[in-house]
N, C-alpha and C positions, 0 to 999 in steps of 0.2 A: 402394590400391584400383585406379587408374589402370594401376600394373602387370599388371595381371590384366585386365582388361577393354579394355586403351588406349585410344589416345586420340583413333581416328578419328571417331568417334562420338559422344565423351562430353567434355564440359567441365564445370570448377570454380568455382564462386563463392561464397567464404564470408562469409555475413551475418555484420556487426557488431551485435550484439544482436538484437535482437526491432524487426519491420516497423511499419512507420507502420501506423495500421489506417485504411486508406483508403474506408472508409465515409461519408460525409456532409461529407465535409471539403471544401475551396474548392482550385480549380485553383490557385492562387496558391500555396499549402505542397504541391501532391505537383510541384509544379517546384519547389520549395527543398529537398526532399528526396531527398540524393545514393544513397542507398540505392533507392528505387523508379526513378531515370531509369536507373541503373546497369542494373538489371533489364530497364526496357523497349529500353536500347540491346544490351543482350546477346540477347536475345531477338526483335530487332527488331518490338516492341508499339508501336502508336500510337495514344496515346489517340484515342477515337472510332470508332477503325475497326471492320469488323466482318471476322468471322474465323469465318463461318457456313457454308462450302464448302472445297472440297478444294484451289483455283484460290488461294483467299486464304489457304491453309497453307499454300502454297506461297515467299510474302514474311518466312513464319518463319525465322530460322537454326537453331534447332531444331524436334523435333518433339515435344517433352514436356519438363517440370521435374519431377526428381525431389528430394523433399525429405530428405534426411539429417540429423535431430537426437536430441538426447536425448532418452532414451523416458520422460523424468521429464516433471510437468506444466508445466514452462516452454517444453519439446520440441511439447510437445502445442499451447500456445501458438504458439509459432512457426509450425507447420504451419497452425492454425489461421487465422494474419495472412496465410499466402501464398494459402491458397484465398479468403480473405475480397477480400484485392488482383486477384486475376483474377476473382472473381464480383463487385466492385463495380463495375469498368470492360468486362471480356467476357463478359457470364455467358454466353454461347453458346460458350464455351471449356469451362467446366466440364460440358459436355453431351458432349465428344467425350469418347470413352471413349479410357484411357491417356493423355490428356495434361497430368493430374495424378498424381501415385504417389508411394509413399515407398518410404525407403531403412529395413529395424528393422535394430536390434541390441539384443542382449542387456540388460535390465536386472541380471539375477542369475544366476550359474552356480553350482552346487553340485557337487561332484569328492567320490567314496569317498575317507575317507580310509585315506592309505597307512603300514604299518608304518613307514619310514623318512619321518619328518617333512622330511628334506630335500629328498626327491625332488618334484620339477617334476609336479604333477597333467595328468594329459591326459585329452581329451574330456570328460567331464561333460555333465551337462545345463539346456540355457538355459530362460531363462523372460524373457518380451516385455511381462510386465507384474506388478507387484507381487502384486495380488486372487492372481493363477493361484499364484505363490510360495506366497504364504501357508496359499492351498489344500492344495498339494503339502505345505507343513510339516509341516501337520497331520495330516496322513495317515502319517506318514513319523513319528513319534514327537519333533517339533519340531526334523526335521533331526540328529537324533545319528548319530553315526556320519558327517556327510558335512563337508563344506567349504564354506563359504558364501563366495561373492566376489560384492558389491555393482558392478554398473557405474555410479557417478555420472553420468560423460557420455563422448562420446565419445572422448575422449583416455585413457579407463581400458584400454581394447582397447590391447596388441600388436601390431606388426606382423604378427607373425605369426597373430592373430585377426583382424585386417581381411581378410590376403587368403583366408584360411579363410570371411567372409562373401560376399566378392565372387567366388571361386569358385563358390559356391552362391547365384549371384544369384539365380535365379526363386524360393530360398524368402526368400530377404530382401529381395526387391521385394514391394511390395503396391500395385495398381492404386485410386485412387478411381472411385466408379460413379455415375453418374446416376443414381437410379431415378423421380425426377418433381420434379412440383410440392415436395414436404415438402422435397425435399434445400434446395432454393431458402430455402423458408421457415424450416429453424431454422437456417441462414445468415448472416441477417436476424437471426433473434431473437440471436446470441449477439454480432453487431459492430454493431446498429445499436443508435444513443444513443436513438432514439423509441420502443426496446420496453425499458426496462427494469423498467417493475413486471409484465411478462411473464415476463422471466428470473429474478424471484423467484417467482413461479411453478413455473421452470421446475427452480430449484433448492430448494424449499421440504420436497421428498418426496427428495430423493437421498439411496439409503444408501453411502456412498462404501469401506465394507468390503465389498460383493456388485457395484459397479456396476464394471464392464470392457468392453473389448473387445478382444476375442480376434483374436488375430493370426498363426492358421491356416487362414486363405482366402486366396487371390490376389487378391481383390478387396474392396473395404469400401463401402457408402454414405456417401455424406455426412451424410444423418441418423444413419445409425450411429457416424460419427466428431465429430458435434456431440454425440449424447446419450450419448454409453459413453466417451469418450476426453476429450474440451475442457472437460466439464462439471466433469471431475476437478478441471482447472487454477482453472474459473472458481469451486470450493468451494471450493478450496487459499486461491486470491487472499484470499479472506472469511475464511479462518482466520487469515491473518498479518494481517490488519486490523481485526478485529474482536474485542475480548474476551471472555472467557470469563464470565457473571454469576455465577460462585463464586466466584474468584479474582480478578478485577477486569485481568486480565493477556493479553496478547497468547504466544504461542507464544515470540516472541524475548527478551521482558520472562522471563518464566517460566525459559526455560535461562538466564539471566544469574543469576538467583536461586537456584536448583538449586545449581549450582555453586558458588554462592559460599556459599550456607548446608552445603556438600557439605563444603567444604573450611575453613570459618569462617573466612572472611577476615575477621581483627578488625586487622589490620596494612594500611596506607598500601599500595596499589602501584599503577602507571599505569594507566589507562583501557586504552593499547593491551595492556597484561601481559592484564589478566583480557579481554581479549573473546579474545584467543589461546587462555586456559585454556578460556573457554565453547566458542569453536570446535572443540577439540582433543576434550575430558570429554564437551562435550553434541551433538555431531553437527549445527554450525549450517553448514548448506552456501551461506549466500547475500552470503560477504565479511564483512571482517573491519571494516569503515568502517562498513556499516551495523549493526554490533554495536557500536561503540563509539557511534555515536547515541543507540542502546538506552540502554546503560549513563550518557550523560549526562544523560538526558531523565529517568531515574530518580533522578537524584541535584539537579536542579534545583531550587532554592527561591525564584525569585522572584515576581513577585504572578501572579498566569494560569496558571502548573504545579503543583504538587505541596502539598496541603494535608499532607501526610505522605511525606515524600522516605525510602524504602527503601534509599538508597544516599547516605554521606556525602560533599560535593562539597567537597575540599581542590584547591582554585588557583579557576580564574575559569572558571565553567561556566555565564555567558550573563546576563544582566540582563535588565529591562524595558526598559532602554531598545532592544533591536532587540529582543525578545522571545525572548530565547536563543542567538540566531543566533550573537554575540559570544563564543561559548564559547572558552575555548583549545582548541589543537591535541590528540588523545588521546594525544600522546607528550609531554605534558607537566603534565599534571592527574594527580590522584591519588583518588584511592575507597577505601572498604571500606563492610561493612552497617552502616547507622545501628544504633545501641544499640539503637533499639525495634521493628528488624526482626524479631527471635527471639523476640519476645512476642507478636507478631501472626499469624506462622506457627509456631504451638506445635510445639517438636523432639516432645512427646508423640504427636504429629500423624503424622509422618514416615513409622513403618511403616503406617499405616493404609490410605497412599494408593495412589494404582492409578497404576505408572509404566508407562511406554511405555518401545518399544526400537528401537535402531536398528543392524544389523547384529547381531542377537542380543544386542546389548549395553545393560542396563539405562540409559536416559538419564532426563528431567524426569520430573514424574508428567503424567497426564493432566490434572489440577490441582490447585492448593492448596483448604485450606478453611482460612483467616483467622477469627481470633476477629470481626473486624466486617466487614462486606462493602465492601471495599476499590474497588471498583469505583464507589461513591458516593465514597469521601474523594474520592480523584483523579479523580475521572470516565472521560472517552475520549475523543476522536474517531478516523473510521475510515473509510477508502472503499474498498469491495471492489467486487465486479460483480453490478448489480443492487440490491445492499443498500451504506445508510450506518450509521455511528449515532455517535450524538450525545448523551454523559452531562455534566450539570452536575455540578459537585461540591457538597458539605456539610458540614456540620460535623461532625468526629467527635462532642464531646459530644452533638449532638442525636439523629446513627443510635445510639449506645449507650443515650442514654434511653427510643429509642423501643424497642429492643432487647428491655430489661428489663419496656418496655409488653407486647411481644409473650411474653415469656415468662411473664407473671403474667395473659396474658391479657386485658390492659385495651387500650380505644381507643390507638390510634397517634396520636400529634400530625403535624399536615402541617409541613415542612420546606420552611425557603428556601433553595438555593443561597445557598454561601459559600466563600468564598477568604480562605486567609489572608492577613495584611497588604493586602487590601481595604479603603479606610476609604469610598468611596460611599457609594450606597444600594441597594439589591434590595427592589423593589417589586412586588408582583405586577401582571400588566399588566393584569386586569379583574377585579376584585373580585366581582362581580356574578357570572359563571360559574365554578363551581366547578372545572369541569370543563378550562378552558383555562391548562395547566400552563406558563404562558408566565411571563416578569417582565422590567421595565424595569431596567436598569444603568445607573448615573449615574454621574458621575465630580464634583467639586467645585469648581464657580465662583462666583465672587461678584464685584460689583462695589464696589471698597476705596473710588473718587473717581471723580468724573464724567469722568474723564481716564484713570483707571488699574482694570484689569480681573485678577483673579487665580484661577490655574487648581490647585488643589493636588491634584487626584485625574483620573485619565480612564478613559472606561467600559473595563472587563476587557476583551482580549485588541488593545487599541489602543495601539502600543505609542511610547514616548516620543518615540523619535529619527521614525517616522510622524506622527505628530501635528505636529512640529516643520514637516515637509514643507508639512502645509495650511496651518497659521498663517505659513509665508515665503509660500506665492501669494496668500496675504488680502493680504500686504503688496507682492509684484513682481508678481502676474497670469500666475506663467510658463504657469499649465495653458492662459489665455482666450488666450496669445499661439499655445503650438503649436497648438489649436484652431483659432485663423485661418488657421495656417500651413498643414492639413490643408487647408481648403475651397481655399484657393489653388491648391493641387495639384489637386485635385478639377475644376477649371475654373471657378473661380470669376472673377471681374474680377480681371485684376490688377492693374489700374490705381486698383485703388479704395484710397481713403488707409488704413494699417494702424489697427482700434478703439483708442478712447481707454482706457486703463483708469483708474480712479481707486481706490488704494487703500485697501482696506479697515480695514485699522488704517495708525499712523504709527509702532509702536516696537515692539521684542517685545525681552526681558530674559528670559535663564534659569537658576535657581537650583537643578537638580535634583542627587539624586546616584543613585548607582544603584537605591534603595530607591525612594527620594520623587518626587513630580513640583511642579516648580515653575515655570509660566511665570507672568512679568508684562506684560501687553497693553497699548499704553499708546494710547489716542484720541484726536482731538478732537471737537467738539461734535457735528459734523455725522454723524460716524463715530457714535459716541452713540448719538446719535437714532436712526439707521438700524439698530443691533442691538436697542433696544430693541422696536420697529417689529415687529421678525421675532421679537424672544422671545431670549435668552440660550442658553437652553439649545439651539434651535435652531439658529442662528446658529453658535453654536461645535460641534455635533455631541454634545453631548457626553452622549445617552443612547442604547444599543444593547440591546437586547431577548436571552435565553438560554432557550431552550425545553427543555421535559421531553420533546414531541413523539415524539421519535426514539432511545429506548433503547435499540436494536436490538441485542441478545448472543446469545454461543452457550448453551445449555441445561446442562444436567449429562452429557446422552444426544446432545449432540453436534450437535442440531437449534439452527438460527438464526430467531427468534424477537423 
């Protein structure tokens, strides 16, 4: 591009990923953040100043940032963090007209095709956003007769397509515009953390197959590039984090299943093999590490993941004691579909369903329908923008009884959350209100001898090698010591003698294995007294609360709910 335009005028600076979102955060991290100083020493920005006259452009080294990324929604993102970074710190920057702008390029070109399949297509016609494409398909008898070429991002372009852009800058420059108050405000609504049950709101009616913005004017608002353009990203963000309540499945979970029920994998092969095959078969554009996550997380069996593991976990795929984390490497673990994966997604099933495409190419379906609803066995959790949610899990046998309640038409029995190899307790936490879907989680203590203390369960998702952490400071104080250490710093005396600490227990012994948990606490009298004093279960932590509160999934019609 630089060839064509040079380079009196114009400099380069390419972001490593996606920008801090500098909204609400503390001076202290946007000076640890090499990426924002980089910006303001290249642009010569200084926090505070103000840059509301012609006289204080003048201490700019440029006179505009234009943004160059992909026209996909993480592109959209992107753009979205750099106006968000100059309206949090100058919003009288984003007033001046042109000194914000982007740079499009093509998301899809289509080319006649030509008798001689070898021949190199030229010209065609571009499209700057997927809706418009799709439009165009349709119209066009779903693209027959032409050439579909997808741009993922910017390195899909040619040299010889870049300078074909950059020669025709003014149609692939697009100016941002001030138009008032509103551009300020959904600004705000889409990076500040104090409006987010606004943003569901704001995303609650979006139809994301008619919502665009069109990118044949020289100039766009800001609210126009908040509500047609970011909003895309910020429904995307909630699709890859949030479940479907048909299928119980994320987007990423879903094409690992696809595929692998596509091609029956009933044979052993590495984690890294099949996230390459799902990458390759199902069109997963977002890295091949975070597909092989996918693919462990579904094969997990230990207590707090999976009441029904869809994928079988051959080598060491994570325990309780760090709650997974412990997984091996995916180039060295091995998978295929558990036995009772094919009976759950009935093959009869298969042609029924409604699949999606991706460069014309049949990929997942929109999604499965499970003989039980799957989204109860294994639950979820999930944090997208604006929306969370948050499913306990159940027992199979209880969703199938009540199943067959619903089909004969009789009362539903209410259901506890349950994990398997759980041996606690799940209590409901207020008997009394029917209504508050909450329950206590306990884990198992007792005390053996007036000396010795025994722990054989701990509340769900507290995981062993964690625990271990609290029970050594009961015994060395290390938290109460960095804590002093903190006020020290802070200006405290320093002269004043370092807190006594007295230990809370005098021994700790542990018998676990990756299944079980076993600690032995070992006291004396005075220790004793002092947890009796406070209550057992208090004292040692050991009951944590799981709510029904926040079920939050996407619809059958694609609405979040």
């Amino acid at each position: 591009g630089l060839s064509v335009i040079g380079r009196d005028f114009y400099g380069v600076f390419p972001l490593r990923g996606k920008l801090l979102n500098t909204r609400d955060v503390s001076g202290k991290k946007l000076q640890g953040n090499e990426e924002i100083q980089n910006l303001m020493k290249i642009m010569a920005l200084k926090p505070g100043a103000k840059y509301d006259d012609d006289d204080s452009l003048k201490d700019l080294r440029y006179g505009s940032i234009m943004i160059m990324a992909d026209q996909d929604q993480d592109g959209s993102h992107i753009k979205g963090l750099i106006i968000n970074f100059i309206h949090s710190m100058w919003p009288e920057l984003i007033k001046r007209r042109g000194f914000l702008c982007e740079f499009i390029t093509p998301i899809v070109k289509v080319f006649k095709k030509d008798k001689d399949p070898a021949k190199k297509p030229k010209g065609g016609t571009a499209f700057y956003t997927l809706p418009e494409f799709i439009e165009w398909k349709r119209a066009h008898d779903d693209a027959r007769g032409y050439t579909v070429k997808y741009y993922k991002g910017l390195a899909t372009s040619n040299d010889d397509e870049t300078k074909e852009y950059f020669t025709d800058f003014k149609r692939h420059r697009i100016g941002f515009e001030f138009s008032g108050e509103n551009d300020e405000e959904r600004i705000r609504l889409a990076f500040s953390k104090k409006l987010a049950n606004q943003r569901k709101e704001w995303l609650a009616d979006l139809d994301p197959e008619t919502t665009y913005l069109g990118q044949d004017k020289p100039t766009i608002t800001y609210s126009d590039f908040v509500d047609k353009e970011l909003i895309l990203f910020s429904n995307y963000a909630n699709v890859r984090a949030i479940p479907s309540v048909v299928d119980g499945l994320k987007p990423g979970q879903r094409k690992v299943l696809w595929v692998s029920l596509k091609q029956n994998i009933r044979r052993e092969l590495k984690v890294n093999q099949l996230a390459g095959k799902v990458s390759q078969i199902a069109a997963y554009h977002h890295g091949e590490n975070s597909l092989s996550e996918t693919i462990v997380g579904m094969a997990q069996t230990f207590v707090g993941s999976n009441n029904i593991n869809l994928f079988y976990p051959s080598g060491q795929y994570g325990t309780r004691l760090h709650g997974g984390s412990d997984a091996g490497s995916s180039r060295y673990i091995y998978t295929r579909l558990s036995d009772i994966t094919r009976y759950i997604f009935h093959k009869d099933d298969d042609q029924l369903l409604e699949y999606l495409t991706d460069e014309g190419i049949p990929i997942e379906p929109k999604y499965y329908v499970p003989i039980i609803p799957m989204v109860l066995v294994n639950g979820s959790n999930g944090i997208g923008v604006g929306w969370s949610s948050s499913v306990p899990c159940y027992n199979p046998r209880d969703i199938i009884k009540n199943i067959r309640h619903k089909i004969k038409s009789e009362e539903m029995e209410e259901m506890t959350p349950w994990y398997s190899g759980f041996i606690g307790d799940i209590v409901r936490a207020d008997k009394g209100d029917e209504e508050a879907k909450k329950w206590n989680v306990s884990g198992i203590i007792k005390i053996v001898t007036e000396e010795m203390i025994e722990i054989t369960e701990l509340p769900l998702f507290v995981w062993t090698d964690e625990y271990k952490q609290f029970l050594d400071n009961l015994f060395t104080g290390e938290n109460e010591k960095k804590a002093n250490d903190k006020k020290k710093k802070k200006g405290a005396d320093d002269d004043a003698p370092p807190a006594k600490f007295e230990p809370k227990i005098s021994d700790l012994k542990e018998y676990h294995t990756n299944e079980t948990v076993d600690f032995e606490i070992y006291v004396n009298s005075e220790q004793m007294n002092h947890i009796k004093s406070v209550g057992l279960d208090k004292f040692f932590k050991m009951t944590k609360s799981i709510a029904a509160t926040n079920m939050t999934l996407f619809s059958p019609d694609g609405h979040i709910k």
